[in-house]
Every structure is written in C-alpha cells, then in structure tokens.
C-alpha positions as CSV (number, residue, x, y, z in Angstrom):
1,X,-12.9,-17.2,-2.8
2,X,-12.4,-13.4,-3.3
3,X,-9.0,-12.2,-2.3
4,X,-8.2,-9.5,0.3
5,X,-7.4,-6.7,-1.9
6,X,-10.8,-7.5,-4.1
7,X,-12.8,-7.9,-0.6
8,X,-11.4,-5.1,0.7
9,X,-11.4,-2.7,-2.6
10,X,-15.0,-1.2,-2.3
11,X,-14.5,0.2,1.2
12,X,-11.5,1.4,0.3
13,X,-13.2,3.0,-3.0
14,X,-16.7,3.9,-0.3
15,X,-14.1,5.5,2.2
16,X,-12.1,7.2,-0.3
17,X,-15.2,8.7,-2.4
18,X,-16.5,10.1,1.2
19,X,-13.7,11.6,1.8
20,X,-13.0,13.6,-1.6
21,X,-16.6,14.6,-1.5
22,X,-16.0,15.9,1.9
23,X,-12.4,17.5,1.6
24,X,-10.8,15.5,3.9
25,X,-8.8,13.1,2.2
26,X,-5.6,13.9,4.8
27,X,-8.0,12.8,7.5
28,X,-9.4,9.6,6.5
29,X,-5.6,8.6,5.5
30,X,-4.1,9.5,9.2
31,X,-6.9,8.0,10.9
32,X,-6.9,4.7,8.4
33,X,-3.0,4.6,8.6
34,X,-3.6,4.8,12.5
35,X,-6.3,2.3,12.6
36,X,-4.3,-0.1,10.6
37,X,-1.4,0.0,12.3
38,X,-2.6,-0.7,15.8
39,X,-4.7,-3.6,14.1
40,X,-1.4,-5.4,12.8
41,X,-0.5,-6.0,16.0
42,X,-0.7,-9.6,17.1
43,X,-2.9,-9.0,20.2
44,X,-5.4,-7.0,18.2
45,X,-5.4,-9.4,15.7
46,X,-6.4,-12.3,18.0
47,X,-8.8,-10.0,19.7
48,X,-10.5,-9.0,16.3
49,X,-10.8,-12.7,15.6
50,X,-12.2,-13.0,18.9
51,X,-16.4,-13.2,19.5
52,X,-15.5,-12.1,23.2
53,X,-12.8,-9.3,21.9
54,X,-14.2,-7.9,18.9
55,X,-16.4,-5.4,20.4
56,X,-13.6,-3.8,23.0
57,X,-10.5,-4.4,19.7
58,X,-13.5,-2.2,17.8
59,X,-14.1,0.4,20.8
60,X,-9.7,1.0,20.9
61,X,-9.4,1.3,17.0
62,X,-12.1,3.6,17.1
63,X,-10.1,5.7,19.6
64,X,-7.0,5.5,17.9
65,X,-8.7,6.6,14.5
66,X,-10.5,9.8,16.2
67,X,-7.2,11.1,17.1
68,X,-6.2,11.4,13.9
69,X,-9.8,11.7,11.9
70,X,-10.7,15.5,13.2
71,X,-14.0,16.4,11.7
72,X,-14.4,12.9,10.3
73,X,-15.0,11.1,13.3
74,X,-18.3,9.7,12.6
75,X,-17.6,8.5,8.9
76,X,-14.1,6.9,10.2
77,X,-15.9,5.2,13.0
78,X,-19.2,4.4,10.8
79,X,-16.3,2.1,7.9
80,X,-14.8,0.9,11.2
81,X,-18.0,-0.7,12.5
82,X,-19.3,-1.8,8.8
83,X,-16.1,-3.6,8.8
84,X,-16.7,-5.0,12.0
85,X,-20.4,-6.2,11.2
86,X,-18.9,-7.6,8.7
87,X,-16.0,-9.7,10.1
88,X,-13.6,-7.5,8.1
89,X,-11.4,-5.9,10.5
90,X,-8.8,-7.9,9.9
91,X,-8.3,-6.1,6.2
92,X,-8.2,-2.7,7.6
93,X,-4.1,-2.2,6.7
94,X,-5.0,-3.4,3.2
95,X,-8.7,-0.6,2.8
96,X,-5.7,1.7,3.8
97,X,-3.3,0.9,1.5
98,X,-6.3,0.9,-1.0
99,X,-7.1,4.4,0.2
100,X,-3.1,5.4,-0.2
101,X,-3.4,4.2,-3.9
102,X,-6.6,5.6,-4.9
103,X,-5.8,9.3,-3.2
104,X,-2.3,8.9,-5.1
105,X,-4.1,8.1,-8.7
106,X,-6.3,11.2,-8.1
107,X,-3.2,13.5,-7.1
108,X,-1.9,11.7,-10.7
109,X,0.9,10.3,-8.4
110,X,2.6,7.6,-8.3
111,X,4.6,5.1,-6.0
112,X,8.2,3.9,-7.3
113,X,10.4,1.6,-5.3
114,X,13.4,0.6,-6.6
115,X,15.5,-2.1,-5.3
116,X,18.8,-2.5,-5.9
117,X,22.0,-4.3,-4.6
118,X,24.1,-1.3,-3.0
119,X,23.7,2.4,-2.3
120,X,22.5,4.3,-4.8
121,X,24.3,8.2,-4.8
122,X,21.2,11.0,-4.3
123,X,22.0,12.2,-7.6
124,X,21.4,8.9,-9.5
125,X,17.9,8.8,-7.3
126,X,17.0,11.8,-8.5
127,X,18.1,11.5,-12.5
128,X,15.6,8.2,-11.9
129,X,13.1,9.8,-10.5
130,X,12.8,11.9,-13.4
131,X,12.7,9.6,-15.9
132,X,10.2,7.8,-14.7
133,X,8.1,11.0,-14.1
134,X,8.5,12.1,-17.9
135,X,8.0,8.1,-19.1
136,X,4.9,7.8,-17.0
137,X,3.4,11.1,-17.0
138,X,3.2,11.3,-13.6
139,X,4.9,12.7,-10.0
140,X,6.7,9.8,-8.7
141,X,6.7,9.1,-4.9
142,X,10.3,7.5,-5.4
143,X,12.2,5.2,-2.4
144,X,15.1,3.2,-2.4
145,X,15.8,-0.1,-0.8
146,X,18.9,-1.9,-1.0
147,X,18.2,-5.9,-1.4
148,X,21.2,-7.1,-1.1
149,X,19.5,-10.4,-2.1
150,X,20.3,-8.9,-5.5
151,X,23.5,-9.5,-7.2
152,X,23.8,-6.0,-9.4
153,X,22.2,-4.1,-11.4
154,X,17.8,-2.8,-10.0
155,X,14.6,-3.8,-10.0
156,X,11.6,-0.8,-10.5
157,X,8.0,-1.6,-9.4
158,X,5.7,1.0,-10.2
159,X,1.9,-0.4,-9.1
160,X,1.8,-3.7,-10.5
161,X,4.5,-3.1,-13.4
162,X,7.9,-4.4,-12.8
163,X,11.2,-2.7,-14.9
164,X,13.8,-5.9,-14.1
165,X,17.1,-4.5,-14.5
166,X,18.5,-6.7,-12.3
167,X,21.8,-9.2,-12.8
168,X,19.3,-12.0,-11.3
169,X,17.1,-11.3,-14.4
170,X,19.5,-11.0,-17.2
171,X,21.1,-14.5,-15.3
172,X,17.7,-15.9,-15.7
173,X,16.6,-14.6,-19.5
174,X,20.0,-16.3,-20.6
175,X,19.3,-19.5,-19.1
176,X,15.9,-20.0,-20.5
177,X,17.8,-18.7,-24.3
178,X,20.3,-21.6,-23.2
179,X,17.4,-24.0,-22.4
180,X,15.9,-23.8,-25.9
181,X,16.3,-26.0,-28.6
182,X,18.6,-25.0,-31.4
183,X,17.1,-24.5,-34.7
C-alpha cells in the first residue's frame, strides 16, 4: 500500500507544474493552504469520508479555495474535484505541503527547524541560520522551537536530513559504545 505522501506527490507535482507555467505559484499555495486547513477539521473530515457529505464538504472547500485562488479559480477547483473523484480529499494538507516543498526547491530554498531545549538568543538564530545557508547552498527558511522534551544541546532537520546535536543523542551514541563488546 502506497503511502500518503507517495499518493499524494503527483498532484502536488500536477498542481505545482500548473501553477509555475501559469505564474501563480502565490495563488495555488493560499488557496491550497486554505483548502487544507478547513479540511483538517474533524467535521470536514467525517464529511469527506462521507458518501452523503462529500459532495456539499467538496462545494465549501471549493469556496474557501476561491477566496484565496484569484485568477486560478478553475484549476484550484478542477485538483479539488480530481481529488474528490478520486476519494483523495482527505490528503489535501499533505498535496499542500507537497506544493510548499516543491515551490521552496524551485525558489532554491529551504526549511530548517531547529529544536532545542531553551531559548535560543536572536543572534545565535541568526549566526545558525547562516551557516546552514553557506553549508547547504541555499536560503534557509529558519524556525525555532523549544522541546523541552530535550535535555541540552539541538536537533536541525532540514527536509529529511537530521543534524543531532542534542544531549539525548550524545546520551544514546555512548550507550550503544558502552553496549559493545570489548576487543
């Protein structure tokens, strides 16, 4: 069984190609970012998964979408019916997060979020931000959460690509060295 982001990759790659080709990449992304936030709500959901629902959840996300979608009201509306056809509705947040990710890769941008265990001083942030803009290449769309799951030290995770800094690792690398056998 394919999983959401692979199900829901070429409509976020159809949508995305649309848009370039059209100019109106800031449109599609309101009016998906729209669309998918109305459609994580628990009453659209069960009215998306519903045969008697589906049609009137469609109708509202299609509203919702055209306020946003300007001169791309038709193509918005044309994915959101596709995706209805096809009993897909319910991965509309993750085509939009596709979308996010593919306009950023053409922008040659980048999303960086770094956890850490306290405040991190705006300075710091920024000194961070560049270093992972000269090591990658790349502008860096940089954010900051505080985990305070974490015990010290950060965690980086750019895409799929994870920069462990954290105490929680460094606890857990010297276990495992402990584990092994001597030689």
């Amino acid at each position: 069984m394919d999983s959401p982001g692979a199900i829901a990759k070429p409509y976020a790659r159809a949508a995305f190609a649309h848009a370039k080709d059209n100019g109106a990449l800031a449109e599609w992304s309101a009016a998906l970012a729209a669309a998918a936030d109305v459609a994580c709500g628990e009453a659209m959901r069960s009215a998306l998964e519903s045969p008697q629902w589906a049609g009137q959840a469609l109708a509202v996300l299609c509203e919702v979408a055209d306020e946003s979608a300007g001169d791309e009201r038709q193509g918005v509306r044309n994915l959101l019916r596709l995706m209805h056809e096809n009993r897909r509705l319910g991965l509309l947040a993750e085509v939009a997060r596709q979308f996010e990710g593919l306009r950023r890769e053409d922008a040659r941008r980048v999303e960086a979020v770094m956890a850490v265990a306290a405040p991190v001083a705006p300075a710091r942030q920024e000194e961070i931000a560049r270093a992972l803009k000269a090591r990658l290449g790349r502008e860096v769309d940089f954010r900051v959460e505080v985990d305070e799951a974490l015990l010290g030290g950060a965690r980086i995770q750019v895409g799929d690509q994870v920069l462990d800094g954290s105490a929680q690792a460094g606890l857990q690398n010297l276990a495992a060295a402990l584990a092994r056998p001597a030689n």
